[in-house]
C-alpha positions as CSV (number, residue, x, y, z in Angstrom):
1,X,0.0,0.0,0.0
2,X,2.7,2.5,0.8
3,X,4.2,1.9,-2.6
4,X,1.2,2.9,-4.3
5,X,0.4,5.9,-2.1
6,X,3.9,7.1,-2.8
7,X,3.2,6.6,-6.6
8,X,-0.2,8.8,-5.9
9,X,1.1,11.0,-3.8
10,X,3.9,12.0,-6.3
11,X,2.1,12.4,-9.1
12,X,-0.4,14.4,-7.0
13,X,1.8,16.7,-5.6
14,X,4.0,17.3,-9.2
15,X,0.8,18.0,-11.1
16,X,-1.2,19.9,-8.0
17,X,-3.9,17.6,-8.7
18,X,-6.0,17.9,-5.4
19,X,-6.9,21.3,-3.5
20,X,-8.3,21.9,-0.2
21,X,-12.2,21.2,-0.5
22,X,-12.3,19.2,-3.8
23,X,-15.1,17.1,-4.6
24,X,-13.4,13.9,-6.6
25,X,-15.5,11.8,-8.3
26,X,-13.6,8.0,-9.2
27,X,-14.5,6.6,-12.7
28,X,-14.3,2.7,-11.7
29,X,-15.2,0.3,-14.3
30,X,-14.2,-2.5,-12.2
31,X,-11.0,-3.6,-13.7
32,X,-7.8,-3.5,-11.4
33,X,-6.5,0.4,-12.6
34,X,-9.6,2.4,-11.5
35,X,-10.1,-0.1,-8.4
36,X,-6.7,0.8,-7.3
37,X,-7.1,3.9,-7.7
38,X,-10.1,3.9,-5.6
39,X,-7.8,2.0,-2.6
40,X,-5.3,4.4,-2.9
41,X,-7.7,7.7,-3.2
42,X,-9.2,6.5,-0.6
43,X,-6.1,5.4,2.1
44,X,-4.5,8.8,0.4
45,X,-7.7,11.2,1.8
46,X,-6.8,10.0,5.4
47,X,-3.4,12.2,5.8
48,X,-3.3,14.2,2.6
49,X,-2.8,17.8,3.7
50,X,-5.5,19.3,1.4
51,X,-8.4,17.5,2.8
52,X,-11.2,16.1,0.0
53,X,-14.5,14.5,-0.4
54,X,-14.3,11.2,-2.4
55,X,-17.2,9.5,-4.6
56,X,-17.7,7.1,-7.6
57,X,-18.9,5.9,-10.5
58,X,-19.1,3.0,-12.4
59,X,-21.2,3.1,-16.1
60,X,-23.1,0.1,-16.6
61,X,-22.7,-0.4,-20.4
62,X,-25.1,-2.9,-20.9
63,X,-23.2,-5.9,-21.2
64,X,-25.1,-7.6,-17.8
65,X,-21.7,-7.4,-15.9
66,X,-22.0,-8.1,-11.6
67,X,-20.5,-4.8,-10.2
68,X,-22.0,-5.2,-6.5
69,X,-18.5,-6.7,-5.6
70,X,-17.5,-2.9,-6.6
71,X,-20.0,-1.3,-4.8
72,X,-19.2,-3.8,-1.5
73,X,-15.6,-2.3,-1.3
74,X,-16.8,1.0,-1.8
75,X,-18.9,0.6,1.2
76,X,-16.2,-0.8,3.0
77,X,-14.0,2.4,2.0
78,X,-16.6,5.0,2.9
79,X,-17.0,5.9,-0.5
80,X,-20.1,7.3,-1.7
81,X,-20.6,4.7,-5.0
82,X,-23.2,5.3,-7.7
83,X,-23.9,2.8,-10.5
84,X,-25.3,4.6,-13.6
85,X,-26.9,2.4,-16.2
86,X,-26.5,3.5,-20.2
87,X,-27.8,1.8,-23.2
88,X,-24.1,2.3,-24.7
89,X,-23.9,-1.2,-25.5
90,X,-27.4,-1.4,-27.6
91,X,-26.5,2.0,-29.2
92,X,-23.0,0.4,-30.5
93,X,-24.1,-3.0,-31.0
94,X,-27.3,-3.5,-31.6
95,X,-28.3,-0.1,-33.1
96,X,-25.8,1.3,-35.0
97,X,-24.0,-1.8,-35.7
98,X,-20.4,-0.1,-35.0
99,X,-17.6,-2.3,-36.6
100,X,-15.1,-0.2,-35.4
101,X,-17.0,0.8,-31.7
102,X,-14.1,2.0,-29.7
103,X,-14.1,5.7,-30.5
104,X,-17.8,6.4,-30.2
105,X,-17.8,4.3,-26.9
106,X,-15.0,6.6,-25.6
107,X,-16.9,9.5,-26.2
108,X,-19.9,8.4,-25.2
109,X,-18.6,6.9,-21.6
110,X,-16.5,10.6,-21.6
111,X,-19.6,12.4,-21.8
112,X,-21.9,10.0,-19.2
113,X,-18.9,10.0,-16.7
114,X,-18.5,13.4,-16.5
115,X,-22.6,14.2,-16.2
116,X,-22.6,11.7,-13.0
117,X,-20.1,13.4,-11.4
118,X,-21.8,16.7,-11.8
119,X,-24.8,15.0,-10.7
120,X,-22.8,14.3,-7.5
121,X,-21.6,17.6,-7.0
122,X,-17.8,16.8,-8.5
123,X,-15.9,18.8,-11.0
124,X,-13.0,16.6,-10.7
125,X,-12.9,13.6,-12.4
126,X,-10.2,10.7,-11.5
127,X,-9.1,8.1,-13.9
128,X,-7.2,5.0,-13.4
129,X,-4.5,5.7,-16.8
130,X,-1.4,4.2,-15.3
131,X,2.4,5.0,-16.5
132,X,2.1,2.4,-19.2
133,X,-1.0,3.6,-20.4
134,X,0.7,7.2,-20.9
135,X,3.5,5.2,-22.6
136,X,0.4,3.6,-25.1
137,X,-1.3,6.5,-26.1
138,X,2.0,8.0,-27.4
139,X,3.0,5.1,-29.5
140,X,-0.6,4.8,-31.0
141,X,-0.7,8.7,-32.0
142,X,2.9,8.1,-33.5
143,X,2.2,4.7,-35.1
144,X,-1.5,5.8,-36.6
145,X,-1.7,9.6,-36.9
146,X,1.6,10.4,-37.5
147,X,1.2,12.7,-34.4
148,X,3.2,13.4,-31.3
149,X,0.5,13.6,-28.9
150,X,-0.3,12.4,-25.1
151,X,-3.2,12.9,-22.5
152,X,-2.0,15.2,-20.0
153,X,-1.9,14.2,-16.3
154,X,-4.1,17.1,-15.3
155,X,-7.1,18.0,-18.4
156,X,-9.7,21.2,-17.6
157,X,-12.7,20.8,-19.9
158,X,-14.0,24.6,-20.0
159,X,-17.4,23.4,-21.8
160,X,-18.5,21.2,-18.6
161,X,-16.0,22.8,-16.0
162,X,-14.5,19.6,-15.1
163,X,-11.0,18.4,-14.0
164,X,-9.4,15.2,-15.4
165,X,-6.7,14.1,-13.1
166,X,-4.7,10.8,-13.4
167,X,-2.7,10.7,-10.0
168,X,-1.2,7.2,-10.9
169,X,0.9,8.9,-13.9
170,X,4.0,7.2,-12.4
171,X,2.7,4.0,-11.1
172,X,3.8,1.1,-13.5
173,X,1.3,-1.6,-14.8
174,X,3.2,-4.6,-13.5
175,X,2.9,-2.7,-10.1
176,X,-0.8,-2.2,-10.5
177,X,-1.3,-5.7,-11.5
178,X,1.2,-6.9,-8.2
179,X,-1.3,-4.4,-6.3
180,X,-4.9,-5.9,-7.9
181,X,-3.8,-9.2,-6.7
182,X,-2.2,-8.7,-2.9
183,X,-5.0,-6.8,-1.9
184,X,-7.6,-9.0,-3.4
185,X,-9.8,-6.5,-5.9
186,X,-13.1,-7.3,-6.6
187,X,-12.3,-7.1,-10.8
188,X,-15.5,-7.2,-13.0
189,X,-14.2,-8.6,-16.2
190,X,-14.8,-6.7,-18.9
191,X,-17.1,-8.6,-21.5
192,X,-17.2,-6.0,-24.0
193,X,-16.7,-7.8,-27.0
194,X,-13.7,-5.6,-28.9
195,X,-11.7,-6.0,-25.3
196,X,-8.3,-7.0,-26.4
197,X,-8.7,-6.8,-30.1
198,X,-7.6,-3.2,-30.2
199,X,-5.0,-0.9,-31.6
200,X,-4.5,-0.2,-28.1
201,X,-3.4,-4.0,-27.1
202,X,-1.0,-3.9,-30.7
203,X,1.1,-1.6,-29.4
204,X,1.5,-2.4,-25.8
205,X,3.2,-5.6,-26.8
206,X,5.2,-3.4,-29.1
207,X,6.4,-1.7,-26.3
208,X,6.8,-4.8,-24.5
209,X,9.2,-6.2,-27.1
210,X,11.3,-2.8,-27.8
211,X,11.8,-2.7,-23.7
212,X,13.0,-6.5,-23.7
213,X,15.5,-5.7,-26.9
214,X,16.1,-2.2,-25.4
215,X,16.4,-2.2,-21.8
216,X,15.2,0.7,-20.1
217,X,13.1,1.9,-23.3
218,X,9.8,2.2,-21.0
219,X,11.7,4.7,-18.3
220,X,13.6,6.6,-21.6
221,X,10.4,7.1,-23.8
222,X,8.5,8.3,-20.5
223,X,11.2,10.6,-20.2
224,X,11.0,11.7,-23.3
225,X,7.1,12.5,-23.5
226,X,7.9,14.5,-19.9
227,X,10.4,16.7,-21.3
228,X,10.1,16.9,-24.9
229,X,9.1,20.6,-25.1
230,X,9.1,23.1,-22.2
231,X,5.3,22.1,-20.6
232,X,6.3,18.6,-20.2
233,X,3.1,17.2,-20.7
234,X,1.3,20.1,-20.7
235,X,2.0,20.7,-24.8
236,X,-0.3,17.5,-25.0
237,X,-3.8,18.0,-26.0
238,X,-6.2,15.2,-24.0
């Protein structure tokens, strides 16, 4: 636990992510990033010295996936937990008949995520994006746009007046996964049925096999989107 809180509490403090008084609404979907985020959110609230109010959310797609595990440990943390069904699923699926869904889901979970957490009172938003998934994003801008592009670790959306804040920026997946796994996460699987036939899952094991011929590529390339123009990550549209 004190691993990932000093993950958390770095990338909090390096990116002022959290002031005194915030209202931050959790995006869980139930798989181990956003429920570890919740863990650590939550341990992190007890001695962080700008105190904040802590809530989430989990989206229920559609695809008749069991999330009262989800909403058990978010009982157990003292989280306020609201489960928001969408007809995202039907819309994709059934509906429009999306070969190519992944986009229009995005936006579509985007946009219902950040209503609930208005609804709730928040106009911060946390996601679960780990160090490897910063690492992802770059490599699919640069592989299929041609683009150097990354989400930034702290996003304000002026249209909805919401904050995006990723406080696990610098926690690595492998930790994540040790994490999910000693502490026992309730994980929902996902049973979406484009998960792990994505553009997304072609080039993490790219960067899995340039990190085993190139050791140290992960920590270089992470470096690299840091410091690559004067705003660090800040130069990086979401």
């Amino acid at each position: 636990m004190q691993k990932l809180l000093s993950y958390l509490r770095r990338g909090v403090d390096d990116y002022n992510m959290i002031n005194d008084g915030d209202k931050i609404t959790v995006g869980v979907s139930g798989g181990k990033d956003s429920l570890a985020l919740l863990v650590g959110l939550a341990n992190l609230r007890r001695f962080y010295p700008n105190a904040f109010k802590l809530s989430a959310v989990t989206l229920d797609m559609g695809f008749g996936m069991d999330f009262s595990p989800v909403g058990k440990l978010c009982e157990e943390l003292g989280v306020e937990y609201v489960l928001k069904k969408t007809d995202i699923a039907q819309i994709l699926f059934d509906i429009r008949k999306e070969t190519n869904p992944c986009s229009l889901c995005a936006k579509m979970r985007r946009g219902a995520l950040h209503d609930a957490a208005l609804e709730l009172g928040s106009h911060k938003v946390a996601l679960g994006h780990h160090n490897d998934d910063a690492l992802d994003t770059f490599m699919l801008s640069l592989v299929y746009e041609g683009r150097v592009n990354c989400f930034s670790p702290v996003t304000y959306l002026d249209r909805k007046d919401i904050t995006l804040i990723r406080p696990m920026i610098y926690a690595p997946e492998k930790y994540v996964i040790g994490f999910a796994k000693r502490y026992e996460l309730p994980i929902v699987k996902n049973r979406c049925p484009e998960d792990k036939r994505t553009k997304r899952e072609y080039v993490k094991n790219l960067i899995k096999q340039l990190e085993k011929e190139n050791p140290g590529f992960k920590t270089r390339l992470f470096t690299a989107i840091e410091g690559s123009h004067a705003g660090g990550f800040g130069v990086f549209p979401d």
